[in-house]
N, C-alpha and C positions, 0 to 999 in steps of 0.2 A: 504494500500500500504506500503509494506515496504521501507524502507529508501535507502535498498542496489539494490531495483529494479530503482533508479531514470535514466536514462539516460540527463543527462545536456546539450549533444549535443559534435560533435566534435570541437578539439581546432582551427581547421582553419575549416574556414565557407563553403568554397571550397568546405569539405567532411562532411559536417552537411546536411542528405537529408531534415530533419527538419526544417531549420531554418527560412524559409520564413512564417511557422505557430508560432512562437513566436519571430520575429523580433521584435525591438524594434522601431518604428516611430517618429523619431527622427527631432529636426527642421534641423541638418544637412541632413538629407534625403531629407529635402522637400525644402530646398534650390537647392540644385545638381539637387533635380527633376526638381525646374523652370529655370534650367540651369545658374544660379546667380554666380556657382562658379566655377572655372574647374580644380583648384590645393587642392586638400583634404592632408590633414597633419596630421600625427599621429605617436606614437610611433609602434614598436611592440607589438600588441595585443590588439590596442586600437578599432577594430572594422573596419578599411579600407576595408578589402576581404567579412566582412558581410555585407558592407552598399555597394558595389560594386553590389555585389548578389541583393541586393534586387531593389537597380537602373537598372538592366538587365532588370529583371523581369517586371519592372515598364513600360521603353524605349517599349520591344519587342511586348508588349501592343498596344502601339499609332500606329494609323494607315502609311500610306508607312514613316515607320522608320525604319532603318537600323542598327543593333549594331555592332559592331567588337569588340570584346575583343583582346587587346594583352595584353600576359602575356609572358614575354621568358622565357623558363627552364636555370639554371646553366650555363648548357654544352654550352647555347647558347652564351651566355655573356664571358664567359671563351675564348672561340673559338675566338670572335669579339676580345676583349683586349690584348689576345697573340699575335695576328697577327702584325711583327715586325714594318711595315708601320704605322700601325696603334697607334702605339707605339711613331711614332718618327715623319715623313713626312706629314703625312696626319690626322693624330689622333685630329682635330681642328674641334671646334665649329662648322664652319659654312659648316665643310663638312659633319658630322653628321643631321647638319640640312636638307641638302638635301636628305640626304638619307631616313631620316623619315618621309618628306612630298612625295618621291616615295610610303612610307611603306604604308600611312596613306591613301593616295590617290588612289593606286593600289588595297587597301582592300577595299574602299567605293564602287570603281568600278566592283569588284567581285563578292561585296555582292551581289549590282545591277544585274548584268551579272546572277548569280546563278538562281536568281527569273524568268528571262525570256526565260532561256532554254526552245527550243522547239516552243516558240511563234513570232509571229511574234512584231521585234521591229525595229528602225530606228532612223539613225541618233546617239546619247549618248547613248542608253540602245543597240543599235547594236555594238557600240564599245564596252559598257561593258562585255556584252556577247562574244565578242572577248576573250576580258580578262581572264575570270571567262574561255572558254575551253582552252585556252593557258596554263593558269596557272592548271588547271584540281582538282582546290579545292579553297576552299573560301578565302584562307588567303596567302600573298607570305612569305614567308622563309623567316625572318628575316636574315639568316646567309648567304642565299644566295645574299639578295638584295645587301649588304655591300660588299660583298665579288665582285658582281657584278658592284657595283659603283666603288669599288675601281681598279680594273681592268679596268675600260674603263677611267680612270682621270689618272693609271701611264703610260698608254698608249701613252696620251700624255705629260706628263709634269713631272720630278724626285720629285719637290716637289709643295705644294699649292700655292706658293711665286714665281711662274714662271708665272701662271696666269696675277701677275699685278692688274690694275684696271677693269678685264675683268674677275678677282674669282668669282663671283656671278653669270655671265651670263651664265660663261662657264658650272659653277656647273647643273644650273638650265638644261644646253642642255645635258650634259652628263646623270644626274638622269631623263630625261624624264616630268621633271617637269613642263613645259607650257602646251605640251598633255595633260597629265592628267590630270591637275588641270583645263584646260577649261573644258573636257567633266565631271568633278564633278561638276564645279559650273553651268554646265546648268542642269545636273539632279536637283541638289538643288535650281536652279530658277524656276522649273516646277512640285516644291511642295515635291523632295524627303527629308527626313529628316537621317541622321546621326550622330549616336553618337560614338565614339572610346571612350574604356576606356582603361588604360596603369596598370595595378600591376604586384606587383613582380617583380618591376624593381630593388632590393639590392639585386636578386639572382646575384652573379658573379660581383657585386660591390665589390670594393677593395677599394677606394677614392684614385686610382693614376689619373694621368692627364688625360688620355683616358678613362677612365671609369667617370670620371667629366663631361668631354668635351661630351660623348656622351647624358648625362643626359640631360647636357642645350643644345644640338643641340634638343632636344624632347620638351623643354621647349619651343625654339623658333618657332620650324617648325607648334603646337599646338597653339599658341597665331597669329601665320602669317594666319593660315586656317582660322580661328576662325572672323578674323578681317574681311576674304573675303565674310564670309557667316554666315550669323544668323543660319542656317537650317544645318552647320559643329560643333559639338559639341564634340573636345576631352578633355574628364577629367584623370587627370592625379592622381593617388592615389600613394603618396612618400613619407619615413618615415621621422621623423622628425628632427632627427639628420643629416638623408644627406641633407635633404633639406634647413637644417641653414648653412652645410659646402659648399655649392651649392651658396649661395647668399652671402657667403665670401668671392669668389672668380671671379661673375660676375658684369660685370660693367649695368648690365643690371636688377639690383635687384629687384630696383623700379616697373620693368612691372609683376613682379612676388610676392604683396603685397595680391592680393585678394584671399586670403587661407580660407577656410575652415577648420580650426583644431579643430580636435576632442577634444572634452573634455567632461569627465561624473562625474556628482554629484551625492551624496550618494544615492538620491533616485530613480536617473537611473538608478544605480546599481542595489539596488533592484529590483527597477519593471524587470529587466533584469531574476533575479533568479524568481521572483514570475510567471511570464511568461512561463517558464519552468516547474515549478510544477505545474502549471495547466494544461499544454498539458500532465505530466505524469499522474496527477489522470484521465485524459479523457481516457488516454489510458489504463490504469490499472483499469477503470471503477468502481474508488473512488468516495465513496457519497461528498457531497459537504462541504465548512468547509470554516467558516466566514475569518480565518485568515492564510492565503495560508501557509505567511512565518513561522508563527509561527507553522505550519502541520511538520515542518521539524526543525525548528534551537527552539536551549533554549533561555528565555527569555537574559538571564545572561550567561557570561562565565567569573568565577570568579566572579567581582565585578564592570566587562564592560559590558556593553549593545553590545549584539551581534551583532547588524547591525554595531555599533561602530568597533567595534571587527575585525568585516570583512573585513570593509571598511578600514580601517589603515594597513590591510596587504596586501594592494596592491597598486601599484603605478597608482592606480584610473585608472584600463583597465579592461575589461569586463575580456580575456584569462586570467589569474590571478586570477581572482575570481570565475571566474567558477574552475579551477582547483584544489582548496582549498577546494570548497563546494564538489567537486566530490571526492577529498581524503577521507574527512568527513563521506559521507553516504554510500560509496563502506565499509568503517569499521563499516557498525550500519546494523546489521541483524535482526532489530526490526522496532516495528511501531512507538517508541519515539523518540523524539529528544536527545541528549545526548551531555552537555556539556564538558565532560571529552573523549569523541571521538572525538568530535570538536578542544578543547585546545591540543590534543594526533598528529592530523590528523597537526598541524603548523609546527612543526621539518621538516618531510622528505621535505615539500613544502617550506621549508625556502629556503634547501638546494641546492632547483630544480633554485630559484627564482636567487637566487645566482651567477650559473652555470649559468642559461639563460642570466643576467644581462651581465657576461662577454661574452657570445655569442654576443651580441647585437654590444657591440662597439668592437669587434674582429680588424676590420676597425682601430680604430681609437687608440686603446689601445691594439695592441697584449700582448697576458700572463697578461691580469692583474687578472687572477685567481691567480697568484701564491703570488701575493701582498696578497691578502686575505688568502691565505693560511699560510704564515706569521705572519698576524695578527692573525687569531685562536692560531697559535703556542705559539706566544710572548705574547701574550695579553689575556689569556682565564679570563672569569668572569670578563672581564675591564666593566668599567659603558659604560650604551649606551648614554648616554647624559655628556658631555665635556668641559668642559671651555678650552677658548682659548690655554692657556700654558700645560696644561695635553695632548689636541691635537697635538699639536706640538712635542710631547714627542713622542708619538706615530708614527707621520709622520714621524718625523726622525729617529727613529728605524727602522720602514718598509724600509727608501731607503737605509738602510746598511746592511740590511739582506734578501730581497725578492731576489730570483733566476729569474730577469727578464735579458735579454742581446737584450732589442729592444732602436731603436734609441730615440723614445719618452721616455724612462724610464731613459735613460744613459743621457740624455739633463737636466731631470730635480736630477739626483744622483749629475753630476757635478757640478751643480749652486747649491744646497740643496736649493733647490725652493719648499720650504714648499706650501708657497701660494698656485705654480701650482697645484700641487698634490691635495690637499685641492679643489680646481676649478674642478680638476675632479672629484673627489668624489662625489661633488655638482651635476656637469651634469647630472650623469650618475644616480642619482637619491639615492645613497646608502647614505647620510649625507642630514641634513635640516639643515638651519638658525633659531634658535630659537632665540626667541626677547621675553623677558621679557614687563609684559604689565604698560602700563605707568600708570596714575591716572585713576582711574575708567576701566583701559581695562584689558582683560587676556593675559597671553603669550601664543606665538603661533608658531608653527613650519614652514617656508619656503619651498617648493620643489620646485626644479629645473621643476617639469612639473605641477604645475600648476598656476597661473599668473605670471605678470611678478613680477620681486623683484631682488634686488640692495644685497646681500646678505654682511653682515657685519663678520659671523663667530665670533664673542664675545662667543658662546657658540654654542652649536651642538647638535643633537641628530640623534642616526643612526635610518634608517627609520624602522618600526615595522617588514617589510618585510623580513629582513636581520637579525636582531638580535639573533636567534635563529642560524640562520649557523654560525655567527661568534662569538655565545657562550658566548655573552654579557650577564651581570648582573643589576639589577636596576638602576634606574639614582645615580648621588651623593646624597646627602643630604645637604639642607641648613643649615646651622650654623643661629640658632637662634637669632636677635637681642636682648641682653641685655635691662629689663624696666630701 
């Protein structure tokens, strides 16, 4: 098999038809299977939309179970957030809440309804069937339902504060919400089972107030079902950046502690790639070979050990390292492994890492491409590992010369709030805390995504990921103590 025939799989699991034959079974998997947890946490790429997929797969299995996927497009969320009301009057927690247990609850009823088209039912499964032809498909329009609650609540009242002590009741008459939710919880007392799972809910995220507010009215309306009925099961899959700016802002954190967050160690990672070259030699009908990884990677790149290698340039997520190893063997039109395609194939992928990195917190950091474009400029061949005052030289350079004009960039030029800066860095995963190791220990690098840690900043190192776009040179050199 050649190296350039490998297919690694697509970057989102969505469009991988593959991927349920080299899924990774994971104890996060088999957690969410026994329904243990219903908020999953993870960066971008750390595997959320693959272990969703394979929970589908799993649920649609189990006898009368029900799944509902919501996932909204863009245009969907964009649409909901514009809306001026929705902006200003109405844009609040507990009205979003109601809107999602109409969502959640009109879908269970659906699903139901779809299944006994044509048969004779009565009583819940006769209303559901109501439903499901009313509606004339399995799932209600997000855009509409909202669109729909909100129309029948300004109908009667200019804002939510008009309500009174009767906001709750009124919400619940208005979304339909005692209906529905009786004729759900008696399918579900009569052994039906449902599961709702929610991704892709940072399409048409922006982190303004209505787009927060709609988040934790999901968070609520999903832990209120949940509470009614063992046999309601929605999981919610939500990155992990909005999900820490989410529990910043509610007073309600605490009920939202039992997460599932992803995280993968070096040799998940692996088995992740070795998993894949076995389903490509099956398929390319390669004889067998004791040591999968080694079929494909050098033992060495340079004078690193390649699994090492690999694993340090990425912010320990599967998307990231598959898209490294797929630069790699798309340039090797041979049957060897080649550690100089390998070290060749890190530049463009630095680059890619880079760009994505600033995609990620677009949100939260608008233009912070152009900071690092800055830093290439000013800084080419700077050391990637830094002690505190060499940093700081740096930091304040970028805020006098990076072409950013956003509020979050102009707050911290103002104050020369090194620190802040530095904070971000951290978050966003492009700088570690190295810590020098004490008696008997080695030193060791910090990231912001993997345990927790108190970061001190005494010295730095950018993370391997990056280094390469931002054109960085070896660490410094210690000055030798004198005998």
């Amino acid at each position: 098999m050649r190296l350039s025939d490998i297919d690694w799989g697509a970057d989102s699991a969505e469009n991988d038809p593959h991927l349920l034959q080299y899924f990774y079974d994971s104890t996060a998997f088999r957690r969410i299977r026994n329904k243990q947890k219903q908020l999953v946490i993870g960066r971008k790429g750390a595997g959320k939309s693959a272990l969703r997929s394979r929970l589908k797969t799993h649920f649609e299995a189990e006898p009368n179970t029900f799944v509902i996927s919501v996932a909204p497009q863009y245009t969907t969320i964009r649409s909901i957030l514009n809306e001026g009301d929705l902006q200003h009057a109405f844009g609040q927690e507990i009205f979003f809440q109601h809107t999602w247990l109409r969502q959640i609850l009109t879908d269970c009823l659906a699903a139901v309804g779809h299944g006994v088209k044509g048969k004779y039912a009565r009583d819940s499964e006769a209303f559901a069937r109501n439903v499901a032809t009313q509606l004339n498909r399995t799932s209600l329009d997000m855009l509409e339902n909202i669109t729909e609650v909100l129309r029948r609540t300004k109908a009667k009242v200019g804002e939510l504060g008009e309500f009174g002590l009767n906001l709750e009741k009124e919400l619940r008459n208005i979304a339909d919400v005692d209906a529905l939710e009786h004729h759900v919880l008696e399918l579900a007392a009569s052994g039906a089972q449902f599961v709702v799972m929610f991704d892709d809910l940072d399409q048409g995220w922006d982190n303004s107030t209505a787009s927060n507010q709609l988040l934790l009215g999901l968070l609520r309306a999903a832990t209120i079902l949940n509470g009614k009925s063992a046999n309601i099961f929605p999981v919610i899959f939500l990155r992990e950046d909005v999900y820490a700016l989410l529990m910043g802002i509610t007073q309600h954190a605490d009920k939202y502690r039992n997460i599932e967050l992803i995280r993968w160690e070096r040799e998940q990672l692996v088995q992740i790639l070795s998993s894949r070259i076995e389903f490509n030699r099956a398929v390319h009908e390669a004889g067998p070979v004791i040591d999968l990884f080694g079929s494909v990677f050098p033992e060495t790149v340079a004078t690193s050990n390649t699994v090492n290698w690999l694993v340090e340039r990425t912010l320990n997520r599967p998307r990231e390292l598959l898209q490294l190893v797929r630069a790699y063997t798309e340039s090797v039109d041979g049957f060897e492994p080649s550690d100089i395609a390998l070290k060749s194939a890190e530049s463009g992928y630095s680059t890619w890492k880079l760009t994505d990195l600033c995609s990620e917190f677009s949100n939260q950091y608008p233009s912070l491409q152009a900071f690092f474009s800055a830093w290439r400029s000013h800084f080419p061949r700077k050391a990637y590992h830094l002690r505190r005052a060499d940093l700081d030289e740096v930091i304040v350079t970028l805020l006098a010369t990076s072409q950013i004009n956003e509020p979050w960039f102009n707050e911290i030029v103002e104050d020369t709030d090194v620190d802040k800066m530095i904070a971000i860095l951290y978050e966003t995963g492009l700088i570690g805390d190295y810590v020098a190791g004490g008696a008997g220990g080695g030193a060791r690098v910090h990231y912001s995504f993997q345990e927790p840690h108190h970061p001190r900043f005494d010295e730095i190192q950018i993370h391997p990921c990056f280094r390469r776009a931002l054109d960085t040179a070896e660490r410094i050199k210690r000055k030798s103590t004198p005998p």
